[in-house]
DOMARMI-583405 format. One record per residue (C-alpha): x, y, z. Coordinates in steps of 0.5 Angstrom, whole numbers, plus 500, padded with zeros to 3 digits. Last residue first. Layout:
N
XYZ;...
END
This chain:
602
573477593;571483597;574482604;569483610;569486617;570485624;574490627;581492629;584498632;590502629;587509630;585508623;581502622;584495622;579490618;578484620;575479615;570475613;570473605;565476600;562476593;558482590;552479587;548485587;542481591;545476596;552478596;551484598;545483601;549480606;553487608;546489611;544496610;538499612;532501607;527507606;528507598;529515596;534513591;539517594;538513601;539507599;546509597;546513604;544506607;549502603;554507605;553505612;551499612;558498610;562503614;559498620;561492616;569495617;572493609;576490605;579491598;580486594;575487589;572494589;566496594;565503591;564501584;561496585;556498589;554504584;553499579;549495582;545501584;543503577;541496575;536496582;533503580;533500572;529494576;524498580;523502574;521496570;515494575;513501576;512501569;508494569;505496575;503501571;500498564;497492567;499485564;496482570;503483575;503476575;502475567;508481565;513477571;511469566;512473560;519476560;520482565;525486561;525483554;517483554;516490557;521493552;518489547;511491548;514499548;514500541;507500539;505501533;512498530;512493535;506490534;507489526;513487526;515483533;508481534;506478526;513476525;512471531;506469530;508467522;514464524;511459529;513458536;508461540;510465546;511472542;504471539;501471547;506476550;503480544;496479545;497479553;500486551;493489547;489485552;492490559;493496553;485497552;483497545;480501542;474505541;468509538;471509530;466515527;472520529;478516527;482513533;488518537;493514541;494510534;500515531;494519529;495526528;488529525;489536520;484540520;476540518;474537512;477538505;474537499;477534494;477536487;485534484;488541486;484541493;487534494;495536492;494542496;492538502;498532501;502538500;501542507;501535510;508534509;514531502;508527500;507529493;514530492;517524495;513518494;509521489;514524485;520518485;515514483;513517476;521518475;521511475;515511471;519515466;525511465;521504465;516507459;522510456;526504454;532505451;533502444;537497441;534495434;531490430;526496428;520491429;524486434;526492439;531490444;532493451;536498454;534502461;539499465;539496473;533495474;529495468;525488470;532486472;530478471;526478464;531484463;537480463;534475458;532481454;539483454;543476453;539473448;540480444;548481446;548473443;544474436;549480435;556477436;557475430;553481426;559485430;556490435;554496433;548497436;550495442;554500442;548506441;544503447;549502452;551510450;543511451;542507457;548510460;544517460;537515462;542510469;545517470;537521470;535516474;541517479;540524480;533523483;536518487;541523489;536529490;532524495;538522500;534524506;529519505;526520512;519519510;517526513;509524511;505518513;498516510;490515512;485517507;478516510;474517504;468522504;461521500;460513499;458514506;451516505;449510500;443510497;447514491;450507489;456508485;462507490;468507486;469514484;473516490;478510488;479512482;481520484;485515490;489513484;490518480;492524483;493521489;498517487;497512494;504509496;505502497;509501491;515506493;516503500;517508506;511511503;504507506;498510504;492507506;485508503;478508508;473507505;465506509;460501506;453501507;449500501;455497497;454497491;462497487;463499480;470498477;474502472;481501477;480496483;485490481;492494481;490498486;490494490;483492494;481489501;473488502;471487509;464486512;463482505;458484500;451481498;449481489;445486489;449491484;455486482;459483487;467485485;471479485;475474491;482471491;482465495;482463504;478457506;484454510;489460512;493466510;496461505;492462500;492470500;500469498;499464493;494467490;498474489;505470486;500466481;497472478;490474479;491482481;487483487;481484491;480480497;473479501;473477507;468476513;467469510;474468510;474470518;478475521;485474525;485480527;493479526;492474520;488479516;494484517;499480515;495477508;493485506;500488508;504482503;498483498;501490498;498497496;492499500;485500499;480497505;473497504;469497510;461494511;458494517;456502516;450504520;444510518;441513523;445519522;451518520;454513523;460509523;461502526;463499533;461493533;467490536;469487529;468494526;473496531;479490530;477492524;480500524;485498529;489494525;488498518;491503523;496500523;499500516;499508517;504508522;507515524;500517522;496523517;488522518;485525513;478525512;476527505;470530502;468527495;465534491;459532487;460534479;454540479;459546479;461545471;461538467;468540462;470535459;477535455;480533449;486532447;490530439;495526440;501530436;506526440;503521445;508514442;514519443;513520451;516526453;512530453;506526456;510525462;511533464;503533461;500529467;497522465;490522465;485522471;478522468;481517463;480514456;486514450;481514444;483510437;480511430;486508425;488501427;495500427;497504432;493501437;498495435;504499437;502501444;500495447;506492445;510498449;506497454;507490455;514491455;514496460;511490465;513491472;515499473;510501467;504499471;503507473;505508466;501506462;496504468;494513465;491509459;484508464;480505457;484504451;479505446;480502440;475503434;473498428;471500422;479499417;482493421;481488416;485481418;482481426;485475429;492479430;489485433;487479438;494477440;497484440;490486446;491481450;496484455;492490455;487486457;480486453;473487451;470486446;463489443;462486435;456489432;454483427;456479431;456471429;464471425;467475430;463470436;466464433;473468432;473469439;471463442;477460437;483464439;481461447;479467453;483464459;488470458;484475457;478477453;471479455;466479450;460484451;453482448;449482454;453489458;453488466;457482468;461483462;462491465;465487472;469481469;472486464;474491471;477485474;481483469;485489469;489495465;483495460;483495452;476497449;475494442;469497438;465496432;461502431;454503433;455506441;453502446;460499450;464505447;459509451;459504457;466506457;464513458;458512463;461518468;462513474;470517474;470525473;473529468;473525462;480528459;479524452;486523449;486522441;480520436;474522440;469519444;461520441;456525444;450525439;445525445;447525451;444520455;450515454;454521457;452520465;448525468;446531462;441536463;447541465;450539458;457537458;462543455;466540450;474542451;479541445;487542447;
END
């Protein structure tokens, strides 16, 4: 392993004279270091493979000269500015990057970065093919770097083919890199918060420091699906609202539909206005610049599902990197909320049955191989076609087109392994989370938060009072929609398990009268399971086809009264009246042999 020491002088890599990426995998210490800008300004030739469009959009935005390439971007624009260039700078996506390297004939002065490369495998649960094709047309050109300031660990590396023998380097910027602090907030339900948090800022109740006021958010959370519900319920506007995400069909599809006016958004560029709320996956915000003057971050871990968990030594290094301009007090501490204890307790089987499925990949792989040439193109239709759908789910076997072979997908394999770790090794408790920020060069401030929404985050003022959260509920509840009623009976109830209690026990019209308010809602509820638990010993005393003096019934019925402190007489109507026991007058012949009036229980 190679380690260059950065000058003390030096801010931003482009200032330092001499300085060129090197061949193999760069280790660039810290995010916003000028790496990419680097490759961007140096004289060579040079193709930048990025894992996002978004991150393309951003540096075209700011370099003149840059090409960006991606799916839009046409064969013949690119060849028109190859041939007009005489210091070619091309900017591309991964997925993109076979169909350029095909439109370039003489490969021998060009230079490859694959910015981020650690999306490799973070990304490989989708899209492994991709990865690999990536992989093999780098391959072919001669000077590649693999950039990151959060590269991929070494218990991954060595079992990647493609890495061996790569060379590493690593930067080493001394005591002068600023420590991001991080405020952690550990909940029972992390997905709410988010809820509570702009139901704040939509309140006026911003952070501060000192005098400086953040009326700005940006909200990192891993589901589109949790983004579009979470928009509903706080019903923002589309003009507060800027949405980050991958620009697929599936994604535009889930974003239009929260309402009329509602689309994917970009990144501003520095002076460009900023929304109240931003929202980002991490599939859209690795490499880009944000300017916000005034923006807080809070990042959102959900682990009860693989892909809304946050990798902290990846993912939320990026994010802490993410605000660039240095005017911006709140750019220094990120707000990281998430839940531990996610009660997988089958987590060494799954484990296990990675490794399983690994080994039965590989015997699949080597009889596959050996099929008759008549049955060969069939086994290979049958294959790629059942991974277009399984996407790896069920076998790790693919086809190989350069070999003519079926091998075992190892990307797919290991980012299975990858998401095994985070979401049941990284956030197995609290004690690991902290360890896994310090180790990765966080601070930590103050102890550990619990927050299952009684606690709000400390620059958060208030919240909202339970009088108008359960008219909310009763509200969403009365509406017919799906989407309403998704909103109160999944997100509500998680946050608070008690509105359906409320609701199903006294229904909407008794919870209005009583004015919503929490104790007479209580009261109200209890005054019912005492009256439950009294039906119940009266039916148990007063058996059907017995009969019975009605001065022994008053009788029983006070002293039962009684045991629950209620002050009342009892009157033998009431049975029928309120507990609905049916009766039937009858005399009773008492011990002595004397008759009195009384009831049957019929």
């Amino acid at each position: 392993m190679g380690i260059k020491y950065v000058p003390e002088t030096i801010e931003f890599l482009t200032d330092w004279n001499g300085f060129e990426l090197p061949k193999g995998i760069l280790n660039k210490g810290v995010t916003g270091c000028g790496a990419t800008s680097v490759a961007i300004e140096d004289e060579h030739q040079t193709i930048i493979c990025s894992p996002r469009i978004n991150l393309i959009k951003n540096k075209v935005g700011q370099h003149k000269g840059l090409l960006g390439v991606y799916g839009d971007v046409k064969n013949d624009e690119i060849l028109a500015y190859l041939e007009k260039t005489d210091m070619p700078k091309i900017m591309v996506t991964y997925d993109s990057m076979p169909r350029l390297a095909k439109l370039i004939d003489d490969k021998t002065d060009w230079r490859v970065v694959v910015d981020e490369y650690q999306y490799l495998l973070i990304d490989s649960g989708f899209r492994s093919d991709k990865a690999i094709a990536l992989l093999d047309v780098v391959n072919e050109f001669d000077y590649v770097t693999y950039l990151s300031a959060t590269p991929i660990a070494d218990k991954y590396i060595q079992k990647m083919e493609q890495f061996k023998g790569v060379p590493y380097t690593e930067l080493i910027w001394g005591d002068k890199v600023e420590k991001i602090d991080v405020e952690r907030v550990v909940s029972a339900k992390p997905i709410n918060n988010a809820i509570e948090i702009i139901r704040n800022y939509q309140n006026g109740d911003f952070p501060k420091i000192g005098d400086a006021v953040s009326k700005e958010c940006v909200i990192f959370l891993n589901s589109v699906t949790n983004i579009a519900n979470i928009v509903r319920q706080t019903e923002l506007p589309p003009e507060d609202v800027n949405i980050i995400v991958a620009d697929t069909e599936e994604n535009r599809k889930v974003v239009r539909q929260i309402k009329e006016g509602f689309d994917i958004g970009t990144i501003p560029l520095e002076g460009e206005p900023h929304k109240m709320f931003t929202f980002c996956t991490s599939t859209a915000f690795a490499g880009c610049d944000f300017y916000s003057t005034c923006a807080s971050t809070f990042v959102i871990s959900d682990n009860k599902k693989v892909h809304t968990s946050i990798d902290i030594a990846t993912e939320l290094v990026q994010i802490a990197g993410r605000q660039r301009l240095a005017c911006n007090p709140f750019r220094k501490t990120i707000v990281f909320i998430y839940n531990v204890d996610i009660g997988e307790n089958n987590a060494e089987i799954y484990r296990e049955s990675i490794e399983l499925k690994l080994k039965k990949s590989e015997g699949m792989a080597v009889w596959k191989n050996s099929a008759p040439d008549d049955f060969k193109k069939e086994v290979i239709k049958e294959t790629s076609e059942m991974q277009n759908i399984k996407k790896y789910s069920e076998s790790y076997v693919r086809y190989d087109e350069k070999t003519d072979r079926f091998t075992v997908n190892r990307w797919a394999y290991l980012n299975e392994l990858f998401a095994y770790d985070v979401q049941h090794e990284n956030y197995l408790n609290s004690i690991a989370v902290k360890k896994l920020l310090e180790d990765n060069g966080f601070g930590i401030k103050g102890d550990e938060k619990l927050s299952d929404y009684k606690e709000q985050l400390k620059c958060i003022l208030t919240k909202e009072g339970f009088a108008d959260r359960m008219k909310r509920y009763c509200e969403l509840r009365q509406m017919k929609e799906t989407c309403r009623f998704y909103l109160a009976s999944d997100i509500m109830e998680r946050q608070y398990e008690d509105l359906r209690l409320y609701y199903d026990r006294l229904g909407y019209d008794r919870i209005k009268a009583l004015g919503f308010k929490e104790k007479d809602l209580k009261n109200e509820l209890e005054r019912q399971y005492c009256e439950n638990d009294i039906r119940r010993r009266f039916r148990e005393v007063f058996v059907v086809g017995q009969r019975m003096a009605t001065e022994d019934i008053k009788r029983i019925m006070g002293e039962v009264y009684a045991s629950y402190g209620i002050k009342k007489k009892g009157v033998a109507t009431q049975l029928e009246r309120e507990y609905g026991i049916k009766l039937k007058s009858a005399k009773v012949t008492m011990p002595d042999g004397f008759r009195k009036g009384g009831y049957e229980f019929i």
